[in-house]
N, C-alpha and C positions, 0 to 999 in steps of 0.2 A: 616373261617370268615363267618358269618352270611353273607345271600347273599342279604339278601333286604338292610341291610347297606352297605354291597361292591355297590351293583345298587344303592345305594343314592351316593357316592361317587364317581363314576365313570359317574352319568349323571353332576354332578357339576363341575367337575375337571378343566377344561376351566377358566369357569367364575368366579369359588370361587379363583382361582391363580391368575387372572389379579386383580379381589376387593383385594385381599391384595398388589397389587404393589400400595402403595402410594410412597413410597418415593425412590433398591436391590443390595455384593460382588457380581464378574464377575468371575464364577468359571471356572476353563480349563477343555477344552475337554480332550479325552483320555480314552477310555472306554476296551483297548485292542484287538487284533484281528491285522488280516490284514488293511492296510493300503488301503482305496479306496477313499480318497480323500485329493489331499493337498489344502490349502489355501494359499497363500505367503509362511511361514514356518509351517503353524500349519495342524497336522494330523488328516485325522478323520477314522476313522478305524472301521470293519466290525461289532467290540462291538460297538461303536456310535451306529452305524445306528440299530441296533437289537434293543438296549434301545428304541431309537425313534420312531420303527416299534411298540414298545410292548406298549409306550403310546399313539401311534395315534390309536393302537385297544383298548383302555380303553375310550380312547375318541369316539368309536363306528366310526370312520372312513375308509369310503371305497376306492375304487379305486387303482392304485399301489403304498400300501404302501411303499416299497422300496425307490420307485421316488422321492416320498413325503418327506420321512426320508432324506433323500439325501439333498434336496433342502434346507428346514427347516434349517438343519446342516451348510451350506455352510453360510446361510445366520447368523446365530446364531454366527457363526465363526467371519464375516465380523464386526456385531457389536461390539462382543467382546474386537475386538480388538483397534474399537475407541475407546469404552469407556476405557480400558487402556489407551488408548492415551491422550485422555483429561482429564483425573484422574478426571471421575466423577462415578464410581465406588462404588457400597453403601458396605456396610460393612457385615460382615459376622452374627453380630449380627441381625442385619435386613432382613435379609434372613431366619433366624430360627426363630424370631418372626411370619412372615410371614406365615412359612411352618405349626407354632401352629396354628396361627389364623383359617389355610386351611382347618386343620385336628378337631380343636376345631366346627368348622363351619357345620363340617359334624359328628358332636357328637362322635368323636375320640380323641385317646389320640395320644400324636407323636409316640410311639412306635407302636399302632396300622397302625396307617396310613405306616412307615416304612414297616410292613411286608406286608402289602396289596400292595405297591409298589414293596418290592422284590420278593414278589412270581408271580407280574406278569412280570416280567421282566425287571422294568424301574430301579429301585435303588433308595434309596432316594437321591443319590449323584449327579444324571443325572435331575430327577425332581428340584431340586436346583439349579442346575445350570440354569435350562430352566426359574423359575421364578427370577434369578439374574439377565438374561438380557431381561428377559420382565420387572421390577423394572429399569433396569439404564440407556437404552436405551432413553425413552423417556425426559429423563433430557439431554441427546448429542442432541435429536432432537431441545431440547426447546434454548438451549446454541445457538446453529448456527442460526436459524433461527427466531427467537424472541428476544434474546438480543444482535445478532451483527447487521445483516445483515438490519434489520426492525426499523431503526434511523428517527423518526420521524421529519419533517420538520417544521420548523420557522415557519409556515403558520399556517399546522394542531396544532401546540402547542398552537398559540393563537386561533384558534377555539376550541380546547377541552378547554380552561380553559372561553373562552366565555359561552358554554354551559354550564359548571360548576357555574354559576355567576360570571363571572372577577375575581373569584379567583382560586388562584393554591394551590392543595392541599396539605399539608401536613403532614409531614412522619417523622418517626424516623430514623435518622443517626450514625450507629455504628463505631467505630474505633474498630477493635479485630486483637486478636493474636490469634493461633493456638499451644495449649502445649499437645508436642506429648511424649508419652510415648511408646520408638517402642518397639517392643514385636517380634522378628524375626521367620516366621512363621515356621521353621523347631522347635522351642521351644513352641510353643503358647499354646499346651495343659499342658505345665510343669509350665510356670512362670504365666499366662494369670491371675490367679487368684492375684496373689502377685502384681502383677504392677497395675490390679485394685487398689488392699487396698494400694498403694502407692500414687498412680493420688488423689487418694479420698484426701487421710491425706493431701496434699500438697495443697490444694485449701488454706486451713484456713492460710497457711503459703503463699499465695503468695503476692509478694510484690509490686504488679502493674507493668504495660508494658513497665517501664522505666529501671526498674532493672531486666526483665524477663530474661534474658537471663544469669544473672551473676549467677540467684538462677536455673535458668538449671544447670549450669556446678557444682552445686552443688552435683547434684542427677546423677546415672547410667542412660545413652542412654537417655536422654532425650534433644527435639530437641524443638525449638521455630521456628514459622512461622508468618511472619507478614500480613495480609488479608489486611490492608489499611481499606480504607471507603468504609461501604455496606449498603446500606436503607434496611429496613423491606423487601420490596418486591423483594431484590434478595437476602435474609438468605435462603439457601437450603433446601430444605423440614426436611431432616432429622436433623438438625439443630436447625433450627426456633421455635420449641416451645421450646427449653434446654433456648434460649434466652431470648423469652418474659417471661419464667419463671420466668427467674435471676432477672426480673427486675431492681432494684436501687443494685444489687450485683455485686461483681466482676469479677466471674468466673460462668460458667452456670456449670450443672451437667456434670458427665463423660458419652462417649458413649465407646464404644468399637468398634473400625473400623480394616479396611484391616491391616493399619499401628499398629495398636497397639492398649493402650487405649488415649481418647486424652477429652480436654475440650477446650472450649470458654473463652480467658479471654476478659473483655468488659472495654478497655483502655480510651473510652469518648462514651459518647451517650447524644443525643440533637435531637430538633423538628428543624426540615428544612421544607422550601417552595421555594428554586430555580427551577432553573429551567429545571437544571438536573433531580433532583427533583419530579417534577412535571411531565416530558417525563420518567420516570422509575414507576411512578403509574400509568400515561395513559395505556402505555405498558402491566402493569400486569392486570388491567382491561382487555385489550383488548385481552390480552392471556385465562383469563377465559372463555371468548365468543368464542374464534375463540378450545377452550376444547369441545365445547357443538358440534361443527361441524364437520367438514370431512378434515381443514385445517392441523390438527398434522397429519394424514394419507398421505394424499400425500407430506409433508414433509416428512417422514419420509421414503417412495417410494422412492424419488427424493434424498434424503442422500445415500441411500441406491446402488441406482444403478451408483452414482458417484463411492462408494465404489468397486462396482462389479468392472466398467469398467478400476479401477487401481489396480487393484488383478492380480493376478497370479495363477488361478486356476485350476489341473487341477483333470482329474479322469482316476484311472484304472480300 
């Protein structure tokens, strides 16, 4: 490989992987090797940390890399496995988009970037996974501490819509289902394609969220999920434009996630100004501003080491 591109490559690596986490599957550790670290149950072993070592020297990193790989790891672990927990999880699709964007950004092709990755030792399986939960972590962060915890008060509601002009503003109100086409991942490289061309053909045939369910058991492994009511400002990133898409349509386009292939069907949509409302726009304003700060970092410190201190961690 040409070495002034591997050196453009490898001084970007960092920051071109986090510019692409906008919205990232939570891939499993396992890199083979002995066994030097458990998490609760999950192993991280002597391959882990080699990979790790071999990306922390592309990213021109000093000091004891070992240590560093270790720590990284433990903590990579920790998140991982909330974001299972909370099944906020991006999909695998968005993950390889991502890894293009990475490799397109550094005037490569995916295949190219692949070998510049295997020949130094990281894999492209292990860099995948490290931007899966740099992408889905920060959505656990935003979950806990921005739309449970951070319920703003009677008081602050009529100030914020004071400043506003004495009015409250208003938003679009969705009612959706969730129509899953699971795709079971020990098959996903055999059927992945055919369950797409199936999710696709079925939109035109669906019959609204009243019947959703009866024209599921129509079709093979296909599961229905009812979301209830979501305003614009809580549709998920990777979501939200399949939505505003559809506009006055039924169903938004297909994405392709962990579960399978799946779409949006949009069972009512209407402008609201409650007051719920009104406290779910504030909120997401306010979450913009407190993005430009230092506020999702120490949340995500303070997540984090709650995590630590109910782990079971040990090392040999």
């Amino acid at each position: 490989m040409n070495r002034m591109i591997r050196a453009a490559v490898l001084a970007g690596l960092m920051g071109a992987a986090m510019a692409a986490s906008t919205s990232s599957v939570v891939l499993a550790a396992g890199g083979g090797g002995a066994i030097r670290v458990t998490v609760n149950d999950t192993a991280i072993t002597s391959g882990d940390i080699a990979k790790r070592v071999a990306f922390l020297k592309l990213q021109r990193q000093g000091g004891n890399l070992q240590a560093t790989a270790r720590e990284q790891l433990i903590e990579e672990t920790l998140k991982r496995a909330e974001v299972a927990r909370v099944g906020m999880s991006v999909s695998t699709q968005d993950v390889d988009a991502a890894f293009l964007r990475f490799a397109q950004s550094n005037k490569l092709s995916a295949a190219q970037l692949n070998t510049i990755l295997d020949k130094a030792g990281v894999t492209t399986a292990h860099f995948k996974a490290y931007i899966a939960v740099q992408m889905s972590w920060p959505r656990v962060v935003n979950l806990r501490y921005n739309l449970g915890s951070n319920r703003m008060s009677g008081a602050d509601l009529v100030k914020r819509m004071q400043e506003n002009g004495g009015k409250k503003p208003v938003t679009t109100e969705y009612f959706l289902q969730q129509v899953i086409f699971v795709v079971p991942e020990k098959r996903r490289g055999q059927i992945l394609g055919k369950r797409q061309a199936e999710a696709k053909a079925s939109r035109a045939n669906f019959p609204g969220c009243e019947q959703a369910k009866v024209f599921a058991a129509t079709m093979h492994d296909v599961s229905i999920r009812s979301l209830g009511r979501v305003l614009e400002q809580e549709l998920p990133d990777d979501w939200k434009p399949l939505v505003l898409k559809a506009g006055d349509g039924i169903t938004t386009d297909t994405r392709v996630t962990e579960r399978g292939v799946e779409y949006l069907a949009i069972c009512k949509k209407r402008q609201v100004n409650d007051d719920v409302a009104a406290e779910i726009v504030f909120r997401a304003e306010d979450l913009g501003k407190k993005k430009d700060g230092g506020a999702e970092d120490a949340n995500s410190k303070r997540y984090l080491d709650e995590l630590r201190k109910r782990a079971q961690i040990v090392t040999r």
